[in-house]
DRENDO-1510 file (C-alpha; in Angstrom, 1 decimal, always signed):
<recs>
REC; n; res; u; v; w
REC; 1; UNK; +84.2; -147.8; +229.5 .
REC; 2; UNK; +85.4; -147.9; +232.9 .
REC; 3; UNK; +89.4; -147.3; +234.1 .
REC; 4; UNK; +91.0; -148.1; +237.5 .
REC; 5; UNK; +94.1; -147.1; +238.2 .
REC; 6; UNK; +96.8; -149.3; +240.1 .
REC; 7; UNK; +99.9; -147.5; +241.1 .
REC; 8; UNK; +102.8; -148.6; +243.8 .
REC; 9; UNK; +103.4; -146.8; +247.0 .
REC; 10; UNK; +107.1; -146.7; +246.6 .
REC; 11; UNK; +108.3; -144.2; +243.9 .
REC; 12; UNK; +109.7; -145.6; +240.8 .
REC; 13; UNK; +109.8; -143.5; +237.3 .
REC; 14; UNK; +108.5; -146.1; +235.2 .
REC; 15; UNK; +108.8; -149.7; +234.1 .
REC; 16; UNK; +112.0; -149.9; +232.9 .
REC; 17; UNK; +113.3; -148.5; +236.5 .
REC; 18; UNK; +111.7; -151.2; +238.5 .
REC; 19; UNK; +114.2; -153.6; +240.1 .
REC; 20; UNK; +112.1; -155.7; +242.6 .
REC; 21; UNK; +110.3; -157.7; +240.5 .
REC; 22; UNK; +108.0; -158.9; +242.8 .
REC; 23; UNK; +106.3; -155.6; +242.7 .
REC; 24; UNK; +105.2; -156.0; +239.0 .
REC; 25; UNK; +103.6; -159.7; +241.0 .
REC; 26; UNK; +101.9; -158.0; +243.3 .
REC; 27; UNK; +100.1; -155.5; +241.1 .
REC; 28; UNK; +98.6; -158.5; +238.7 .
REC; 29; UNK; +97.4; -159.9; +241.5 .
REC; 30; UNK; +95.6; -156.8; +242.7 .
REC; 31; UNK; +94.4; -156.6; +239.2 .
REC; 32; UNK; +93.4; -160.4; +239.3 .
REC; 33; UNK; +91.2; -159.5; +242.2 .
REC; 34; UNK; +89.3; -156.5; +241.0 .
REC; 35; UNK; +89.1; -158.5; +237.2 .
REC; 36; UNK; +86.8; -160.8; +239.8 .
REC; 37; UNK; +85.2; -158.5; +242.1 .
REC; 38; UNK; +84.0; -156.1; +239.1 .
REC; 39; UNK; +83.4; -159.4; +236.4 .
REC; 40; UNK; +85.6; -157.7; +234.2 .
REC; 41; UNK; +86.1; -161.2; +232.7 .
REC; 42; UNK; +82.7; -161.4; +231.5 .
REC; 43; UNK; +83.7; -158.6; +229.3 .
REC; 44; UNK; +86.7; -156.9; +227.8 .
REC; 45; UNK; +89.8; -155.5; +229.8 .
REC; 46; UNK; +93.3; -154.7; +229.0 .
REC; 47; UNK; +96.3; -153.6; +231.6 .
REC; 48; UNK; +98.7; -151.3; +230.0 .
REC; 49; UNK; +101.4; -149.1; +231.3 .
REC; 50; UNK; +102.9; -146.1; +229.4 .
REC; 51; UNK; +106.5; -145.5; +229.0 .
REC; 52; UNK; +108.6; -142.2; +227.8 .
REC; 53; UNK; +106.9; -139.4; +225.6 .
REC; 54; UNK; +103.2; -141.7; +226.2 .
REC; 55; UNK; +104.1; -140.9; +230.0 .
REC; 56; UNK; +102.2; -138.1; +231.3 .
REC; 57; UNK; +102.2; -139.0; +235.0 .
REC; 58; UNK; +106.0; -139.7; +236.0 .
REC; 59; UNK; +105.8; -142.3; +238.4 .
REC; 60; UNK; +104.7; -146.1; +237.6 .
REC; 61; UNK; +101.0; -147.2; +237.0 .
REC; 62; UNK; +98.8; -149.3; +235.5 .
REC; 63; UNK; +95.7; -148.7; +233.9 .
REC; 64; UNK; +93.0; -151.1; +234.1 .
REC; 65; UNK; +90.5; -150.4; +231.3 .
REC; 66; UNK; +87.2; -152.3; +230.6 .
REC; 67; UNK; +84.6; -151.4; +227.8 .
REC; 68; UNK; +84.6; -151.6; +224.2 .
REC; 69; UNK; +87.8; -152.9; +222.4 .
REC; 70; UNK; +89.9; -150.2; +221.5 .
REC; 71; UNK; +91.0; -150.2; +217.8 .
REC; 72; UNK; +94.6; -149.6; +216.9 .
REC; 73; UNK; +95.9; -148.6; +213.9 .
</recs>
């Protein structure tokens, strides 16, 4: 499994704080490019973000993960 992180510049909290939207545009397309660059299509990925109590790190970010499908219960 591999992760990448993708995180803003600009501090914001979390998702729910974000008011230029156009930020949340930017960062798929940064993720769009490294899907590509790393062939991450060829395989499995998934973008999440965490919010509240899941938060550990209090300012916005985006994990990238690739690997094995995680299962959820």
């Amino acid at each position: 499994m591999s992760l990448i992180v993708i995180a803003p510049k600009e501090h914001i909290l979390n998702l729910s704080e974000v008011r230029d939207f156009s930020l949340i545009e930017e960062i798929f397309q940064i993720a769009q490019k490294l899907i590509q660059k790393y062939e991450l299509d060829k395989t499995n990925f998934r973008i999440i973000t965490n919010g509240g109590e899941y938060q550990d790190s209090k300012h916005l970010h985006f994990h990238l993960i690739s690997g094995n499908a995680l299962k959820i219960s």
